[in-house]
N, C-alpha and C positions, 0 to 999 in steps of 0.2 A: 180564460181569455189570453189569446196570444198577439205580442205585437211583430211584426215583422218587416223583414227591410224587403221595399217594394223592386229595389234595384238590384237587389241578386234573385230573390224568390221568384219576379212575375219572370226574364229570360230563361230559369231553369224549370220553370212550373212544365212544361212538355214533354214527353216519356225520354225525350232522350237526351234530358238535364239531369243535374246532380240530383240526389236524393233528400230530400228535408222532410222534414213535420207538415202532415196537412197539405200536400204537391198535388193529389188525387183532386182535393177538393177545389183549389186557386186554378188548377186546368179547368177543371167541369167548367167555371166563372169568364178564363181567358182565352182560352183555345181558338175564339170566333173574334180576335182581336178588337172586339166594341169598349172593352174596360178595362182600365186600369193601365190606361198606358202609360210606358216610362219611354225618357230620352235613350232615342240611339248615335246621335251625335253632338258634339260637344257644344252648339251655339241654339241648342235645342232646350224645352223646360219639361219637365216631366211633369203629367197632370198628380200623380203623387208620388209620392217619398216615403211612404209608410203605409205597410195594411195592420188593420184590425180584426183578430177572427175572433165572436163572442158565443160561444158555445149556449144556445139555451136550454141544452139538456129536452127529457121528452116535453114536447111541448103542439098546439097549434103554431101553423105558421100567422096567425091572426094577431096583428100587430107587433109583429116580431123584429121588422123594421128598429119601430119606436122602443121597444125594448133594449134593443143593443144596443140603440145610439144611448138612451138612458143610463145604463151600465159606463160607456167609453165618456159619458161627458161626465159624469162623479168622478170618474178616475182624475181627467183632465183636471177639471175644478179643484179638487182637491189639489193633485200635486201643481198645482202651475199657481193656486194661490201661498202654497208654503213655501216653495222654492222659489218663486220668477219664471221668466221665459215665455216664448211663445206662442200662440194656442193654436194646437192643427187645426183644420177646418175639414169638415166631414163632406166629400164630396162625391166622388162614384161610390155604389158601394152593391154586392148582390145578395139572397138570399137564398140558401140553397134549404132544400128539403130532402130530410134522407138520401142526401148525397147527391139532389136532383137541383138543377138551377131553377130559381123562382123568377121575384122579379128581379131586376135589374135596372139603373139606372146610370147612365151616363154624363152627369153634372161636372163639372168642374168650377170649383172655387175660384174667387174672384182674387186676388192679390190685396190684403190691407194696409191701410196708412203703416207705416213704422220702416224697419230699417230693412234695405234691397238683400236679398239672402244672407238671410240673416241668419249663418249658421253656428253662432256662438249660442243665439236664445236658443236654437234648437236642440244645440250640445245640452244646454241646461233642464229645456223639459224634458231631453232623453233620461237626464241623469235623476229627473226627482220621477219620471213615471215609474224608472228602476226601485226607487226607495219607499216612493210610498202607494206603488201601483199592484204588487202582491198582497199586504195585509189588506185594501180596498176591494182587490178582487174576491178575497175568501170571505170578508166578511158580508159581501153581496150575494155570494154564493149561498151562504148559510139566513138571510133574510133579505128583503131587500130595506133602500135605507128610507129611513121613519118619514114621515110626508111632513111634520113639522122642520127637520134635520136636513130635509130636502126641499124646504121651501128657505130657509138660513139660507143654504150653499146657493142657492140663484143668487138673493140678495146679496150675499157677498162679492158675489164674480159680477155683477152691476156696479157695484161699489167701484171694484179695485180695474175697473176695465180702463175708463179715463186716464189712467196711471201706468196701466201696461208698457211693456215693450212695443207691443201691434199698436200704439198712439204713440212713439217715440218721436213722431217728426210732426208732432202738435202737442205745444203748450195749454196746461189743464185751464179750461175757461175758469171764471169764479164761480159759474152754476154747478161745473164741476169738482169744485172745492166743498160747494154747500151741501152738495145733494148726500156728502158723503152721512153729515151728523143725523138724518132721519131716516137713513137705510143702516145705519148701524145701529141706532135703536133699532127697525125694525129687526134685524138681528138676532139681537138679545132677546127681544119677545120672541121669535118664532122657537129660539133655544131653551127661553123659557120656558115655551107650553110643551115642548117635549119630553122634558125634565121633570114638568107638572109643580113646577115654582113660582111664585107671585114675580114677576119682573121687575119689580120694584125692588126684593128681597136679591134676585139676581146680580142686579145691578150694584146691589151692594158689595157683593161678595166678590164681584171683577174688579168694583171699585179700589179694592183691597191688597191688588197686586198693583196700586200705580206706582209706588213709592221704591219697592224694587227693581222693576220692569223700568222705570225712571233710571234708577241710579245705573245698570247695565248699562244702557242707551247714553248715559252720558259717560261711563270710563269708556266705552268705544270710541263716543267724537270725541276723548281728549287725546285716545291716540293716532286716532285720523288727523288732528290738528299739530299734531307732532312732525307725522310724516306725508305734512304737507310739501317742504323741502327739506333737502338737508344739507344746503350751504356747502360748505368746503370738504366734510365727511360722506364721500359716494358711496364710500363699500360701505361704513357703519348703515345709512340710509338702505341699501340695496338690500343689506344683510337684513335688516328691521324688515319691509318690506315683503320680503318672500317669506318670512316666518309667518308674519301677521295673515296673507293672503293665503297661504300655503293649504289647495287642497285636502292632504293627509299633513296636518300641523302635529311635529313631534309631543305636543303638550296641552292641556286645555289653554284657550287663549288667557284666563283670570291668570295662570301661572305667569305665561309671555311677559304681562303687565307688572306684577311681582317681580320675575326676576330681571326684568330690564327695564325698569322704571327708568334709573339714572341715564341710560344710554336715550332713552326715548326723550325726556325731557333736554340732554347735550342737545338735540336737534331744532325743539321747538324756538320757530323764529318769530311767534306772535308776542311778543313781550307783556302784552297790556293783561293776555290768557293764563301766563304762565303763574300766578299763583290759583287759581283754580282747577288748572289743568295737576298741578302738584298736589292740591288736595285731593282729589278723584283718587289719583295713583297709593296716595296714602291709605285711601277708604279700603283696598284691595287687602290689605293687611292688616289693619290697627280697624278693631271693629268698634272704640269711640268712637273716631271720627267716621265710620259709617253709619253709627247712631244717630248721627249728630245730622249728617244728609240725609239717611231716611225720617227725620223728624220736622225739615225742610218740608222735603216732597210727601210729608203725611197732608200738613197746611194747605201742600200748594193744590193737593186734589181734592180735599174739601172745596177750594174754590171752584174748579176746574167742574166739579160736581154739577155743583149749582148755577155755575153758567153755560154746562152741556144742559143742562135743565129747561132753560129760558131760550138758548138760542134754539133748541130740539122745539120747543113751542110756538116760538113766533114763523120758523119757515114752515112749521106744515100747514099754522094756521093764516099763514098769510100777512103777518106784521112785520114792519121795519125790523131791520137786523143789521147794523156795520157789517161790514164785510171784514175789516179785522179781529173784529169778537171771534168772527163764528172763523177764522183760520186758525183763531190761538184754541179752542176746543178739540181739532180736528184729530190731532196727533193721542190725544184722550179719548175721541171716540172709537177709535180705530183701536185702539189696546182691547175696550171691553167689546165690541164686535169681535176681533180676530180673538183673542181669551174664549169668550163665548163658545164658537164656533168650532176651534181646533181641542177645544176639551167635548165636547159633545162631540165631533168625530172620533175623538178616541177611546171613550163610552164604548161608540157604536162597533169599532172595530174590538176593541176587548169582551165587548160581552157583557162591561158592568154597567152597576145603574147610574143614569147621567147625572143623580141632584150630587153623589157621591163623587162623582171626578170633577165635576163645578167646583165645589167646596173644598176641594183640594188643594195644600201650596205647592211649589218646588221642593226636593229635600231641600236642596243649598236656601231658597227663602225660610224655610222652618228651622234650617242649623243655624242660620244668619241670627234669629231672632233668640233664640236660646243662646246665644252668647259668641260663636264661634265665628272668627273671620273668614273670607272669601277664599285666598291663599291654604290656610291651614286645612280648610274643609276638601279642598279638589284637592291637597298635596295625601291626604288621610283615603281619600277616594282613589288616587291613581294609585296609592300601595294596595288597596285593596282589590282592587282591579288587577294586578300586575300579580299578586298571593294566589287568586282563584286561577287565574290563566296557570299558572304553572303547577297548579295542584291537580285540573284537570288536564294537563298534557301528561 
């Protein structure tokens, strides 16, 4: 599968353009100008921005259509639920056979709710179909993906659509809040039966990572509530800032945290936060006091447990439910769906067996529990990392 930029390819696709990958074949398709057209002048919109070519190898042209879009929407789904961004829409598109034009269709997509060209989210699906759109590709090439693993991935991208970028200029109703806690069970069962696991036993084992997955989640918002401002220090601020956000970040961010704890706390102007926000930064490196949070957030998912339990019950079956109940579940449902889901894709992409990368932690959550803190474990990892680079150059 190749992706290609539709605004240099479709002009040069004719014998006496530049030369590219596949030129033979986007003529055959454009030559009789009916598809795929792009802007020739600047206050013009182009019907697309991007081609897809999806190779079916020898095959019937009988449902070959549905076939490639099925291939291109994994890819999407996948990368656009791990990274963000937002979702091309599949519109002209042809079919050639042994080099021959089949059918053809001339649609054009409709423009959706969210933000007017919006070419940052598009910067960012460029960037995740880059990262996780080759190991998707090969491992489809070599099966396609499991109908249980492929019924998860629908239910997920249902899940997470309300919440999109392409919904950015609509606030999530509450039915959009609620629907999230019964489609993420649904989730966990479809990854279940793939797995071939009791969903109940599933669910325990996702349950498992809340207390970690927890504690991340909050040293991140203690230093977002850091560099919320920075009062009279702009360059210390600006400085913090670029590091934290910084596409290629000189260091894993656990270190950022360690070693500029002091500088990020000089900043925080929420007073009421600041001894909490200090104990998080502490957790980074003294693995008492990260004991001591993970024994917290062990309790707090216990609850969390059993009231994803009850409110997962009363909306499928139709009984009262607050609506503050089921929004404090939400942020728990979505760990064991997205856990679910991104370890069964990666199963599928690796080759191994799914009950086997289910029941699997993080090294850093397995060094964490053997004794070792957060700081010490990535500082022990970047030498190692940094030994092997230089032994293999």
């Amino acid at each position: 599968m190749s992706f290609i930029n539709a605004h240099w390819s479709v002009p040069n696709a004719s014998p006496a353009g530049q030369d590219f990958e596949h030129k033979e074949e986007l003529w055959e398709l454009v030559q009789h100008g009916g598809i795929f057209k792009i802007a020739k002048m600047v206050d013009e919109e182009s019907d697309v921005d991007f081609l897809v070519r999806v190779d079916l190898g020898t095959t019937t042209p009988a449902d070959a259509l549905q076939r490639a879009v099925h291939v291109v929407n994994t890819i999407l789904n996948v990368s656009i639920h791990n990274s963000g961004g937002i979702r091309p829409h599949l519109a002209p598109y042809g079919v050639l056979h042994s080099g021959k034009a089949g059918p053809i269709s001339w649609l054009v997509s409709q423009r959706q709710a969210g933000f007017p060209d919006d070419r940052y989210g598009a910067s960012i699906t460029a960037d995740a179909i880059k990262k996780h759109g080759p190991r998707i590709a090969s491992a489809l090439a070599r099966e396609e993906l499991p109908r249980f693993l492929a019924a998860a991935l629908e239910v997920q991208t249902a899940a997470d659509h309300p919440f999109s970028r392409a919904m950015a200029m609509r606030k999530p109703a509450e039915a959009d809040i609620s629907s999230v806690i019964p489609l993420a069970d649904r989730v966990v069962q479809h990854v279940a039966a793939h797995a071939a696991l009791a969903p109940n036993d599933l669910f325990d084992l996702l349950g498992e990572r809340w207390p970690h997955a927890r504690w991340l989640t909050d040293v991140q918002r203690a230093v977002g509530m850091c560099l919320l401002g920075g009062g009279n220090q702009i360059a210390l601020h600006s400085e913090l800032i670029r590091e934290w956000i910084a596409d290629k970040p000189s260091r894993p961010w656990i270190l950022f945290v360690a070693d500029r704890c002091g500088d990020l706390l000089s900043l925080c102007r929420i007073e009421s936060e600041r001894a909490w926000i200090r104990r998080m930064f502490a957790s980074v490196s003294d693995h008492a006091e990260y004991s001591s949070l993970i024994a917290d957030y062990t309790a707090e998912s216990a609850v969390l447990k059993a009231r994803r339990n009850r409110v997962r019950n009363a909306l499928v079956h139709g009984n009262p439910a607050s609506f503050p109940i089921v929004a404090s579940v939400r942020e728990y449902a979505e760990l064991l769906s997205r856990s679910a889901l991104n370890r069964g894709l990666e199963s599928y992409v690796q080759g191994t067996t799914p009950a086997a990368a289910l029941g699997q932690l993080s090294d850093e959550s397995t060094a964490m529990q053997e004794g070792q803190d957060a700081a010490s474990y990535w500082r022990t990892r970047r030498i190692t990392r940094a030994s092997t680079a230089t032994a293999s150059s």
